[in-house]
C-alpha positions as CSV (number, residue, x, y, z in Angstrom):
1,X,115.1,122.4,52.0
2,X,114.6,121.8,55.8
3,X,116.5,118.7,55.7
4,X,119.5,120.4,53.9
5,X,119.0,123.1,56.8
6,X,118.7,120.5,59.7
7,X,122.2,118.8,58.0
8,X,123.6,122.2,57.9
9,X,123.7,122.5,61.5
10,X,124.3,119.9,62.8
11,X,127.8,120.0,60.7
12,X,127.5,123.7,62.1
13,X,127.3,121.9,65.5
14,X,130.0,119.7,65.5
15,X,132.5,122.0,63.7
16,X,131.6,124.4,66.9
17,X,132.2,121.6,69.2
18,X,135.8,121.1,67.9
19,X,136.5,124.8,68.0
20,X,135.5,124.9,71.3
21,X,137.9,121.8,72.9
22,X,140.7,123.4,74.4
23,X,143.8,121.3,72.8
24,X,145.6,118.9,74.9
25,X,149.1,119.2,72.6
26,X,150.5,121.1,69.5
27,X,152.6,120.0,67.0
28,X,156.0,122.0,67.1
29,X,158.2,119.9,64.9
30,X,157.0,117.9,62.1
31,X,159.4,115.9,59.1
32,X,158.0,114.9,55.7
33,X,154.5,113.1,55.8
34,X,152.2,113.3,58.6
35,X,149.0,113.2,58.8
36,X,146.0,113.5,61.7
37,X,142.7,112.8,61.8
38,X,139.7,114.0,63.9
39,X,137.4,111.9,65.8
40,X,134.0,110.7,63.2
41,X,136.6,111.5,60.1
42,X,137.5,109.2,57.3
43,X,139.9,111.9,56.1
44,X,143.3,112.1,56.8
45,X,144.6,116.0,56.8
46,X,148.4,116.8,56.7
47,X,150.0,117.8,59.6
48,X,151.1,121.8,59.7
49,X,153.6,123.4,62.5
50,X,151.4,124.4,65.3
51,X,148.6,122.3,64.1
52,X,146.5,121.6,67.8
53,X,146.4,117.9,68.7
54,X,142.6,117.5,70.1
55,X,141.7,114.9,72.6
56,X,140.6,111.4,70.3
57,X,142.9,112.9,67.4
58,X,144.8,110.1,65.9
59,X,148.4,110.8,63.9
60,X,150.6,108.8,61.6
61,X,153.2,109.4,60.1
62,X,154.3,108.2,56.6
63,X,157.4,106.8,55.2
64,X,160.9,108.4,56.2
65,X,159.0,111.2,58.5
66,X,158.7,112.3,62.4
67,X,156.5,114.3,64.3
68,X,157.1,116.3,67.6
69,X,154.0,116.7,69.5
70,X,154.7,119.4,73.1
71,X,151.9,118.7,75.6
72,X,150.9,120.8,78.8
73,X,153.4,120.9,81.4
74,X,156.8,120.2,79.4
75,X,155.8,116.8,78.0
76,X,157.1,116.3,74.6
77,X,156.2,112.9,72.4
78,X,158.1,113.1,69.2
79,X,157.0,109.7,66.8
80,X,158.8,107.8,63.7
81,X,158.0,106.5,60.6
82,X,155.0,104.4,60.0
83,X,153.7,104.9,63.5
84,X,149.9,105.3,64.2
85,X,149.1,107.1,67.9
86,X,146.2,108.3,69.0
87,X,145.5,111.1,71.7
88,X,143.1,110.7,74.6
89,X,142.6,111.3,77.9
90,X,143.5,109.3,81.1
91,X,140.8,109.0,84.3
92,X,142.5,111.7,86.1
93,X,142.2,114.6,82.8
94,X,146.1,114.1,81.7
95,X,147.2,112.8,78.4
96,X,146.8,109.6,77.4
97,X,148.7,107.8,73.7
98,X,147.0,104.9,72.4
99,X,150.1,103.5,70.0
100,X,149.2,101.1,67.2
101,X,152.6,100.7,66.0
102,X,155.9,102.5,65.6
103,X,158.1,104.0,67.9
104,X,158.4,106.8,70.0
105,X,160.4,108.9,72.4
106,X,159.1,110.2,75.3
107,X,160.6,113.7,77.3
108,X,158.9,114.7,80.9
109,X,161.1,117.6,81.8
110,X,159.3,118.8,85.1
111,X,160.7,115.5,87.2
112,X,158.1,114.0,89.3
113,X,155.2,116.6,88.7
114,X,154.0,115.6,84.7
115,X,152.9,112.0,84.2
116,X,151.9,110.7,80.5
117,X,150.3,107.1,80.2
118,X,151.5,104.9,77.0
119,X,149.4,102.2,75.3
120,X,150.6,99.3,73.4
121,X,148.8,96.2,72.3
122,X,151.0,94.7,74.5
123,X,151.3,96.9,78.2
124,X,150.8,100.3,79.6
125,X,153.4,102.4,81.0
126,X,153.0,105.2,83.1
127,X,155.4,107.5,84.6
128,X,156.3,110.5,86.3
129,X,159.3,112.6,85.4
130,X,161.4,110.6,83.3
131,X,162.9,109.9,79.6
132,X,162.5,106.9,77.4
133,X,161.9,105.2,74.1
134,X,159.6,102.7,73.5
135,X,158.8,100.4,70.0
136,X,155.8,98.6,69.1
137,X,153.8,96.0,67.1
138,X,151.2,93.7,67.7
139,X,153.2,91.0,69.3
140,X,156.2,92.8,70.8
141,X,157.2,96.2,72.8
142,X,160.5,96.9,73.6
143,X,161.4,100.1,75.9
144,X,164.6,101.9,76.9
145,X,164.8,103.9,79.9
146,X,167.4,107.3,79.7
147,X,166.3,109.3,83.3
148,X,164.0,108.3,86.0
149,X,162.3,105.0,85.9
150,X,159.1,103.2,84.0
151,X,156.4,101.2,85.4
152,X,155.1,98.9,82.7
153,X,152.4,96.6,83.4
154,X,151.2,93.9,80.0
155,X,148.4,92.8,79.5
156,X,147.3,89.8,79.9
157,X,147.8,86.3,77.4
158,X,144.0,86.9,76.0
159,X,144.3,90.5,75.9
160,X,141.3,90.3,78.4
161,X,143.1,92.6,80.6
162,X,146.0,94.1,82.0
163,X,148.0,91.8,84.3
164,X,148.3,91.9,88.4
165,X,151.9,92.1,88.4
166,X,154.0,95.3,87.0
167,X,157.4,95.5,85.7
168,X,160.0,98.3,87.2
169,X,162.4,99.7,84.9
170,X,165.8,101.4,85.8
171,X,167.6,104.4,83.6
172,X,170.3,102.3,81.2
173,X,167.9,99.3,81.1
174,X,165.8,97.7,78.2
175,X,162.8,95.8,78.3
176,X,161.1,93.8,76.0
177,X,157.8,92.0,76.4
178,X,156.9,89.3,74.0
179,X,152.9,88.3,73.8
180,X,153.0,85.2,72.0
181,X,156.8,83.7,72.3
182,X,156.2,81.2,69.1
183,X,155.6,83.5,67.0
184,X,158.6,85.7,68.0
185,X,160.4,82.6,67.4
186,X,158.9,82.1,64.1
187,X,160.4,85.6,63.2
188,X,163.8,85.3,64.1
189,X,164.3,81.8,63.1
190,X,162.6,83.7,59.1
191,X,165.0,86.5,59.6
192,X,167.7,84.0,60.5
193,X,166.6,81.9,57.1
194,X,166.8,85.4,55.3
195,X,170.3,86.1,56.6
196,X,171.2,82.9,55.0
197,X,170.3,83.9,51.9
198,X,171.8,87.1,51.9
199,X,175.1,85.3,52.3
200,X,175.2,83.1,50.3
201,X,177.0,85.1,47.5
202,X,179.5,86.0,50.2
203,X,183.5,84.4,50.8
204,X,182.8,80.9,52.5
205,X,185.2,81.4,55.8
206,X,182.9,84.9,56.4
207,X,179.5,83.4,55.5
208,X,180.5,80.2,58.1
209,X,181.3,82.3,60.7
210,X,178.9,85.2,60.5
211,X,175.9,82.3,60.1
212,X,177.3,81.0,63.5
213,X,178.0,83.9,65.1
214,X,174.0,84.9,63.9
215,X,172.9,81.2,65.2
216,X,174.4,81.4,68.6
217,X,172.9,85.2,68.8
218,X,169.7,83.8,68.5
219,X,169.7,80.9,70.8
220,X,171.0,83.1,73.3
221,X,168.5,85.8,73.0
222,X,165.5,83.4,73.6
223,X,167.3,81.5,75.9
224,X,167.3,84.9,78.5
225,X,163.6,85.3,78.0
226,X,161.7,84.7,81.2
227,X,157.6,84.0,81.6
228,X,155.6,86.1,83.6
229,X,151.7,84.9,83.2
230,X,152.3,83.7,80.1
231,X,153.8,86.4,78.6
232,X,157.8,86.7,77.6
233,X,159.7,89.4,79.4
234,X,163.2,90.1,79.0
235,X,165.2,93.0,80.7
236,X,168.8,93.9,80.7
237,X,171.3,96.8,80.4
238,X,171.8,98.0,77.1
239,X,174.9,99.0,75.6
240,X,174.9,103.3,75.6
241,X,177.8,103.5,72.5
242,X,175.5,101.2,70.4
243,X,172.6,103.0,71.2
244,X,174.1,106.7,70.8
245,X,175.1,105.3,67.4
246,X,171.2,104.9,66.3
247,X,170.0,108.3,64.1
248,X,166.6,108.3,66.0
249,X,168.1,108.9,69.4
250,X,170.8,111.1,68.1
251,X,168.0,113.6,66.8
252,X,165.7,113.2,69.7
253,X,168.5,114.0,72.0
254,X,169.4,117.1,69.9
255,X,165.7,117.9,70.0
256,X,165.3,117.5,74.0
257,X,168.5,120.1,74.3
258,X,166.8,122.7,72.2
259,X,163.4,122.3,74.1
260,X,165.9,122.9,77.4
261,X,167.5,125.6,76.1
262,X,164.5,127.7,75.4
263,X,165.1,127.4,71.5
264,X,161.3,126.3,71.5
Protein backbone atom coordinates (compact mmCIF):
# COMPACT_ATOMS: atom_id res chain seq x y z
CA UNK A 1 0.00 0.00 0.00
CA UNK A 2 2.67 2.66 0.66
CA UNK A 3 4.51 1.80 -2.34
CA UNK A 4 1.33 2.11 -4.51
CA UNK A 5 0.91 5.56 -2.58
CA UNK A 6 4.58 6.68 -3.06
CA UNK A 7 3.92 5.68 -7.07
CA UNK A 8 0.80 7.56 -6.92
CA UNK A 9 2.43 10.75 -6.35
CA UNK A 10 5.05 10.89 -7.92
CA UNK A 11 2.76 10.33 -11.24
CA UNK A 12 0.63 13.07 -9.21
CA UNK A 13 4.04 15.04 -9.33
CA UNK A 14 4.89 15.00 -12.73
CA UNK A 15 1.39 15.35 -14.13
CA UNK A 16 1.47 18.78 -11.87
CA UNK A 17 4.75 19.66 -13.34
CA UNK A 18 3.38 19.56 -16.93
CA UNK A 19 0.24 21.48 -15.96
CA UNK A 20 2.27 23.93 -14.63
CA UNK A 21 4.85 24.66 -17.89
CA UNK A 22 3.60 27.57 -19.54
CA UNK A 23 3.42 26.39 -23.36
CA UNK A 24 5.92 27.67 -25.80
CA UNK A 25 3.33 27.03 -29.08
CA UNK A 26 -0.25 25.79 -29.85
CA UNK A 27 -1.38 23.90 -32.56
CA UNK A 28 -3.91 26.06 -34.65
CA UNK A 29 -4.14 24.00 -37.79
CA UNK A 30 -3.71 20.40 -37.98
CA UNK A 31 -4.52 17.80 -41.37
CA UNK A 32 -5.03 14.09 -41.00
CA UNK A 33 -2.61 12.25 -38.68
CA UNK A 34 -0.55 13.84 -36.12
CA UNK A 35 0.66 12.92 -33.34
CA UNK A 36 2.83 14.47 -30.17
CA UNK A 37 4.47 13.13 -27.46
CA UNK A 38 5.52 14.36 -24.05
CA UNK A 39 8.95 14.30 -22.65
CA UNK A 40 9.53 10.43 -20.48
CA UNK A 41 6.40 9.04 -22.87
CA UNK A 42 6.44 6.05 -24.98
CA UNK A 43 3.01 7.05 -26.17
CA UNK A 44 2.09 8.82 -28.99
CA UNK A 45 -1.30 11.01 -28.47
CA UNK A 46 -3.13 12.48 -31.47
CA UNK A 47 -2.82 15.89 -32.09
CA UNK A 48 -6.27 18.20 -31.36
CA UNK A 49 -6.78 21.98 -32.53
CA UNK A 50 -5.37 24.03 -29.74
CA UNK A 51 -3.50 21.16 -28.33
CA UNK A 52 -0.32 23.25 -26.36
CA UNK A 53 3.09 22.33 -27.69
CA UNK A 54 5.34 22.02 -24.33
CA UNK A 55 8.96 22.67 -24.32
CA UNK A 56 10.83 18.80 -25.14
CA UNK A 57 7.34 17.85 -26.93
CA UNK A 58 8.19 15.99 -30.01
CA UNK A 59 5.42 15.86 -33.20
CA UNK A 60 5.16 13.81 -36.32
CA UNK A 61 3.06 13.74 -38.59
CA UNK A 62 1.76 10.66 -40.45
CA UNK A 63 1.18 9.88 -44.09
CA UNK A 64 -0.60 12.63 -46.39
CA UNK A 65 -0.97 15.11 -43.13
CA UNK A 66 0.35 18.72 -41.97
CA UNK A 67 0.48 20.41 -38.88
CA UNK A 68 0.47 24.29 -38.05
CA UNK A 69 2.15 24.99 -34.94
CA UNK A 70 1.75 29.41 -33.86
CA UNK A 71 4.48 30.25 -31.34
CA UNK A 72 4.87 33.56 -29.18
CA UNK A 73 5.43 36.54 -30.97
CA UNK A 74 3.88 35.71 -34.66
CA UNK A 75 6.13 32.74 -35.36
CA UNK A 76 4.25 30.09 -37.12
CA UNK A 77 6.05 26.45 -38.10
CA UNK A 78 3.59 24.52 -40.21
CA UNK A 79 5.23 20.69 -40.98
CA UNK A 80 4.56 17.86 -43.82
CA UNK A 81 4.17 14.40 -44.01
CA UNK A 82 6.38 11.93 -42.31
CA UNK A 83 8.23 14.66 -40.53
CA UNK A 84 9.48 14.20 -36.84
CA UNK A 85 10.34 17.80 -34.85
CA UNK A 86 10.83 18.23 -31.62
CA UNK A 87 10.25 21.50 -29.48
CA UNK A 88 12.93 22.97 -27.10
CA UNK A 89 14.36 25.78 -25.97
CA UNK A 90 17.42 27.88 -27.20
CA UNK A 91 20.16 29.46 -24.52
CA UNK A 92 18.53 32.76 -24.62
CA UNK A 93 14.61 31.19 -23.55
CA UNK A 94 13.18 31.37 -27.38
CA UNK A 95 12.04 28.40 -29.41
CA UNK A 96 14.18 26.02 -30.58
CA UNK A 97 13.05 22.81 -33.44
CA UNK A 98 15.08 19.83 -33.41
CA UNK A 99 13.99 18.26 -37.10
CA UNK A 100 14.62 14.60 -37.67
CA UNK A 101 13.25 14.59 -41.02
CA UNK A 102 10.59 16.12 -43.22
CA UNK A 103 10.01 19.44 -44.24
CA UNK A 104 8.84 22.50 -43.00
CA UNK A 105 7.96 26.12 -43.59
CA UNK A 106 8.89 28.66 -41.53
CA UNK A 107 6.73 32.33 -41.05
CA UNK A 108 8.44 35.22 -38.64
CA UNK A 109 5.99 38.03 -39.21
CA UNK A 110 7.40 40.69 -36.70
CA UNK A 111 10.64 41.44 -39.16
CA UNK A 112 13.77 41.65 -37.15
CA UNK A 113 12.23 41.32 -33.58
CA UNK A 114 11.28 37.17 -33.38
CA UNK A 115 14.13 34.74 -34.09
CA UNK A 116 13.47 30.82 -34.16
CA UNK A 117 16.64 28.40 -34.38
CA UNK A 118 16.24 25.21 -36.75
CA UNK A 119 18.10 21.86 -36.37
CA UNK A 120 19.00 19.43 -38.94
CA UNK A 121 21.29 16.49 -38.80
CA UNK A 122 22.99 18.43 -41.10
CA UNK A 123 23.24 22.56 -39.91
CA UNK A 124 21.44 25.08 -37.80
CA UNK A 125 19.82 28.05 -39.09
CA UNK A 126 18.83 30.87 -37.23
CA UNK A 127 17.12 33.97 -38.16
CA UNK A 128 15.35 37.00 -37.51
CA UNK A 129 12.40 38.18 -39.39
CA UNK A 130 12.14 36.24 -42.37
CA UNK A 131 10.21 33.37 -44.45
CA UNK A 132 11.56 30.06 -45.75
CA UNK A 133 11.24 26.39 -46.35
CA UNK A 134 13.57 24.00 -45.47
CA UNK A 135 13.72 19.83 -46.21
CA UNK A 136 15.60 17.21 -44.41
CA UNK A 137 17.14 13.73 -43.97
CA UNK A 138 20.07 12.41 -42.62
CA UNK A 139 22.48 13.18 -45.34
CA UNK A 140 20.96 16.27 -47.03
CA UNK A 141 19.04 19.71 -46.21
CA UNK A 142 17.91 21.86 -48.73
CA UNK A 143 16.43 25.43 -47.85
CA UNK A 144 14.56 28.13 -49.83
CA UNK A 145 14.53 31.59 -48.73
CA UNK A 146 11.02 33.84 -49.58
CA UNK A 147 11.68 37.28 -47.31
CA UNK A 148 14.58 38.34 -45.37
CA UNK A 149 17.68 36.19 -45.25
CA UNK A 150 19.04 32.79 -43.47
CA UNK A 151 22.19 32.18 -41.71
CA UNK A 152 22.90 28.49 -41.87
CA UNK A 153 25.95 27.17 -40.43
CA UNK A 154 26.57 22.75 -40.95
CA UNK A 155 28.00 20.83 -38.95
CA UNK A 156 30.92 19.50 -39.18
CA UNK A 157 32.11 16.00 -41.49
CA UNK A 158 32.11 13.84 -38.05
CA UNK A 159 29.10 15.45 -36.78
CA UNK A 160 31.55 16.44 -33.91
CA UNK A 161 30.36 19.96 -34.20
CA UNK A 162 29.07 22.76 -35.97
CA UNK A 163 31.51 24.22 -38.45
CA UNK A 164 33.53 27.84 -38.12
CA UNK A 165 32.31 29.17 -41.27
CA UNK A 166 28.41 30.11 -41.90
CA UNK A 167 26.52 30.26 -44.97
CA UNK A 168 24.35 33.59 -45.95
CA UNK A 169 21.25 33.06 -47.75
CA UNK A 170 19.41 35.69 -49.95
CA UNK A 171 15.29 35.84 -50.55
CA UNK A 172 14.83 33.86 -54.14
CA UNK A 173 17.87 31.64 -53.29
CA UNK A 174 18.20 27.80 -52.53
CA UNK A 175 20.71 26.02 -50.65
CA UNK A 176 21.44 22.63 -50.30
CA UNK A 177 24.12 21.08 -48.12
CA UNK A 178 25.25 17.52 -48.76
CA UNK A 179 27.08 15.62 -45.64
CA UNK A 180 28.53 12.78 -47.31
CA UNK A 181 28.68 13.64 -51.30
CA UNK A 182 29.17 9.70 -52.29
CA UNK A 183 26.43 8.77 -51.01
CA UNK A 184 24.32 11.55 -52.60
CA UNK A 185 25.88 10.33 -55.70
CA UNK A 186 24.87 6.80 -54.98
CA UNK A 187 21.18 8.09 -54.85
CA UNK A 188 20.93 9.90 -57.91
CA UNK A 189 22.99 7.66 -60.04
CA UNK A 190 19.89 4.62 -58.17
CA UNK A 191 17.13 7.05 -59.04
CA UNK A 192 18.79 7.61 -62.43
CA UNK A 193 18.87 3.50 -62.83
CA UNK A 194 15.10 3.63 -61.72
CA UNK A 195 14.26 6.21 -64.33
CA UNK A 196 15.64 3.74 -66.74
CA UNK A 197 13.41 1.26 -65.93
CA UNK A 198 10.45 3.22 -65.86
CA UNK A 199 11.08 3.90 -69.54
CA UNK A 200 11.69 1.29 -70.83
CA UNK A 201 8.02 0.41 -71.93
CA UNK A 202 8.11 3.89 -73.38
CA UNK A 203 8.39 5.02 -77.64
CA UNK A 204 12.31 4.64 -78.31
CA UNK A 205 12.97 8.43 -79.81
CA UNK A 206 11.25 9.71 -76.14
CA UNK A 207 12.97 7.14 -73.90
CA UNK A 208 16.58 8.22 -75.79
CA UNK A 209 16.09 11.66 -75.30
CA UNK A 210 14.44 11.87 -71.95
CA UNK A 211 17.48 9.32 -70.59
CA UNK A 212 19.85 12.00 -71.95
CA UNK A 213 18.24 14.86 -71.13
CA UNK A 214 17.99 12.98 -67.22
CA UNK A 215 21.94 12.03 -67.63
CA UNK A 216 23.24 15.44 -68.48
CA UNK A 217 20.77 16.80 -65.44
CA UNK A 218 22.64 14.84 -63.31
CA UNK A 219 26.23 15.49 -64.28
CA UNK A 220 25.42 18.99 -64.10
CA UNK A 221 23.88 19.04 -60.80
CA UNK A 222 26.99 17.55 -59.04
CA UNK A 223 29.19 19.24 -61.19
CA UNK A 224 27.97 22.85 -59.39
CA UNK A 225 28.46 21.38 -55.99
CA UNK A 226 31.27 23.17 -54.08
CA UNK A 227 33.28 21.75 -50.75
CA UNK A 228 33.31 23.69 -47.73
CA UNK A 229 35.17 21.51 -44.88
CA UNK A 230 34.28 18.60 -46.37
CA UNK A 231 30.88 19.10 -46.69
CA UNK A 232 28.90 19.73 -50.18
CA UNK A 233 27.20 23.01 -50.59
CA UNK A 234 25.37 24.18 -53.37
CA UNK A 235 23.45 27.58 -53.68
CA UNK A 236 21.64 29.18 -56.59
CA UNK A 237 18.38 31.03 -57.49
CA UNK A 238 15.54 28.97 -57.89
CA UNK A 239 12.97 29.21 -60.38
CA UNK A 240 9.63 31.10 -58.52
CA UNK A 241 6.96 29.66 -61.50
CA UNK A 242 8.28 26.10 -60.68
CA UNK A 243 8.18 26.59 -57.18
CA UNK A 244 4.59 28.44 -57.02
CA UNK A 245 3.53 25.28 -58.88
CA UNK A 246 4.46 22.92 -55.73
CA UNK A 247 0.95 22.14 -53.47
CA UNK A 248 3.01 22.59 -50.18
CA UNK A 249 3.97 26.21 -50.87
CA UNK A 250 0.69 27.01 -52.49
CA UNK A 251 -1.11 26.07 -49.12
CA UNK A 252 1.50 27.53 -46.86
CA UNK A 253 1.26 30.77 -48.63
CA UNK A 254 -2.64 30.67 -48.41
CA UNK A 255 -2.07 29.88 -44.70
CA UNK A 256 0.47 32.89 -44.08
CA UNK A 257 -2.35 35.36 -45.76
CA UNK A 258 -5.02 34.21 -43.34
CA UNK A 259 -2.65 34.49 -40.28
CA UNK A 260 -2.01 38.27 -41.80
CA UNK A 261 -5.38 38.94 -42.28
CA UNK A 262 -6.43 38.30 -38.73
CA UNK A 263 -8.55 35.16 -39.89
CA UNK A 264 -6.50 33.39 -37.01
Amino acid sequence: MKRNGFLFLILLFMISGLMAQEPLGKVTFPIGKNFLQHPGDVQWNPVKFKMPVLEKDRIKTGKQSRCEITFRNKKVMRIGENSIVKITKDKMGGEKVEMSRGRAWISLFLKGITSLTIKTPTSVCAVRGTVYRLESDSNRTTYRCYEGALEITPFKKDRSGLADTSLTLGAGEELILIMNFEEYKKQQEKEFKEFQQKEMDEFEQFRKKDQQEFEDMVTKDLAEFKMMQGIAYKAAKFDPEEDANSDWVQWNKERDCLFLEGGE
